[in-house]
C-alpha positions as a Markdown table, in Angstrom:
| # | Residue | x | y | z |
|---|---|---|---|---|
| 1 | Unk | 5.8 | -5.2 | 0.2 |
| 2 | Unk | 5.6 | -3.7 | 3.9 |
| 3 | Unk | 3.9 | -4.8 | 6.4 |
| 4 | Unk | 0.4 | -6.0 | 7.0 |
| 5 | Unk | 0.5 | -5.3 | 2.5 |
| 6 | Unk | 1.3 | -1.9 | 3.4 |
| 7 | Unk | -1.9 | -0.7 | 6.1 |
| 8 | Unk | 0.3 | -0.6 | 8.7 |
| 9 | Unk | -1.0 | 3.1 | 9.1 |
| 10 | Unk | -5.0 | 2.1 | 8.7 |
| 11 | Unk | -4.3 | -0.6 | 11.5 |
| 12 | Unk | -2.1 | 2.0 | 13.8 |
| 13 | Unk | -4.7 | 4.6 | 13.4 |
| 14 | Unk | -7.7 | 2.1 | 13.6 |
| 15 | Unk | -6.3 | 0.6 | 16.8 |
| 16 | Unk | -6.0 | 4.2 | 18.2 |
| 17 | Unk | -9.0 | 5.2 | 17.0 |
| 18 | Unk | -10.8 | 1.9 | 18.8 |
| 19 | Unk | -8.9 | 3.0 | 22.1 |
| 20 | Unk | -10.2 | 6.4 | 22.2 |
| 21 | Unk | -13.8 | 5.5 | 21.4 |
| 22 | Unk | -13.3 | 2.7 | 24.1 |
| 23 | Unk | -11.6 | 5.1 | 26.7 |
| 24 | Unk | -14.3 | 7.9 | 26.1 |
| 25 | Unk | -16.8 | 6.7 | 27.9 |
| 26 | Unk | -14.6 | 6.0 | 31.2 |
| 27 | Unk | -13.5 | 9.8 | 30.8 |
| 28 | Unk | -17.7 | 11.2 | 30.6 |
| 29 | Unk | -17.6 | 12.2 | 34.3 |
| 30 | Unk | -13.7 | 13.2 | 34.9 |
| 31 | Unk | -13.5 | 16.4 | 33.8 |
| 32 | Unk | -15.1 | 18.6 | 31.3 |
| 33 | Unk | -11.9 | 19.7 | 29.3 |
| 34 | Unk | -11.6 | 15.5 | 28.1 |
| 35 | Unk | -14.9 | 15.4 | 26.7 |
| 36 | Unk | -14.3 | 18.1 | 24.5 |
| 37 | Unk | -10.7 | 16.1 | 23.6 |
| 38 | Unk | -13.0 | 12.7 | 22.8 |
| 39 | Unk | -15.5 | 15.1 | 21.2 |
| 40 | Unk | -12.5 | 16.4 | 18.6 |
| 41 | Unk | -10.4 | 13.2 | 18.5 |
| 42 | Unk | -12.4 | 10.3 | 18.1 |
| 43 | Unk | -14.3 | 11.1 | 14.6 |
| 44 | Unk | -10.7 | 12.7 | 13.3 |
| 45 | Unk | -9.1 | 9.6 | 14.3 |
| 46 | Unk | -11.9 | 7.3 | 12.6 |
| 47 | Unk | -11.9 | 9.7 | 9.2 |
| 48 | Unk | -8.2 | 9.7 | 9.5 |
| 49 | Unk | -8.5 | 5.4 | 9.4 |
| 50 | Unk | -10.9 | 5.8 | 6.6 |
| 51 | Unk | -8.5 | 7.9 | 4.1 |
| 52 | Unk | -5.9 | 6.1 | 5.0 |
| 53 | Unk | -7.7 | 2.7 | 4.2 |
| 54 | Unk | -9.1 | 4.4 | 0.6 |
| 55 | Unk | -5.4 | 6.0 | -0.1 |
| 56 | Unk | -3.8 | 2.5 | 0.0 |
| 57 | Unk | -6.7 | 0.7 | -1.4 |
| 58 | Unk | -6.3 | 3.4 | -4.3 |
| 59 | Unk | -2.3 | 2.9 | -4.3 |
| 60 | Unk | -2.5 | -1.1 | -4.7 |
| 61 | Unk | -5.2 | 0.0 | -7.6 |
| 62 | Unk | -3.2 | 1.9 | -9.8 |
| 63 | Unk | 0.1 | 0.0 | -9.1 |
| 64 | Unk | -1.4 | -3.3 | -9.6 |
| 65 | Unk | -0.5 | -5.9 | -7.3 |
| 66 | Unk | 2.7 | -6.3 | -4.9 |
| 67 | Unk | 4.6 | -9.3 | -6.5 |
| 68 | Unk | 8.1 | -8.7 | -7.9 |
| 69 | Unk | 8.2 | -8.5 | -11.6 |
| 70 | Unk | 10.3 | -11.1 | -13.6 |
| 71 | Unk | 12.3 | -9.5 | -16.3 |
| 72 | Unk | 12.4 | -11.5 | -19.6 |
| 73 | Unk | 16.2 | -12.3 | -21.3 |
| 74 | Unk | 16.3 | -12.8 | -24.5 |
| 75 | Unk | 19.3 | -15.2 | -25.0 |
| 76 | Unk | 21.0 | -15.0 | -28.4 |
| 77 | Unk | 21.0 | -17.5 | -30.8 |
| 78 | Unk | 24.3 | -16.8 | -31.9 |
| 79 | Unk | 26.9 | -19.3 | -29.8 |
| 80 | Unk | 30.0 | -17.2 | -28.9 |
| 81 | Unk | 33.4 | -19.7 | -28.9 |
| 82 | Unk | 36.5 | -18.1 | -28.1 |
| 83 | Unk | 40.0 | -19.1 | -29.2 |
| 84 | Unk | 43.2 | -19.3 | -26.9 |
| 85 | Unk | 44.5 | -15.7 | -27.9 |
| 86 | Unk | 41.0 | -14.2 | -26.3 |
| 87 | Unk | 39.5 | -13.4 | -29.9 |
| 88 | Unk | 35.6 | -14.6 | -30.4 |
| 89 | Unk | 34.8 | -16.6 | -33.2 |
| 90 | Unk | 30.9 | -16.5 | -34.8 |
């Protein structure tokens, strides 16, 4: 399993979508061109959060849970006994 059960990308992009929403107003009165840039970025940056939250949320779905599998062994019931020349004897 990664990290953070594999949202590592719905936390980086939610923590730079909280950023930009947080840094937009600061930016209002700067300069024209950046309101057009928090215009554009912040609702990609949210909708890109939100499919990457409902991708991995799908993912865990369909894969089932994260936990490593235990394989079954069957043992034989036949007891192998080996003689001094190397040969097995049933």
């Amino acid at each position: 399993m990664g990290y953070v059960y594999n949202n590592l990308a719905t936390l980086v992009c939610g923590v730079f979508a909280a950023v930009l929403t947080l840094l937009w107003p600061m930016f209002v009165d700067y300069a024209e061109v950046l309101d057009v840039v928090f215009w554009l970025a912040v609702p990609i940056t949210w909708f890109l959060t939100l499919i990457c939250f409902v991708s991995q949320i799908s993912q865990d779905w369909a894969h089932g849970s994260h936990k490593p599998s235990k394989k079954s062994r069957k043992k034989s019931s036949k007891k192998l006994v080996y003689t001094a020349d190397g040969r097995t004897v049933s």
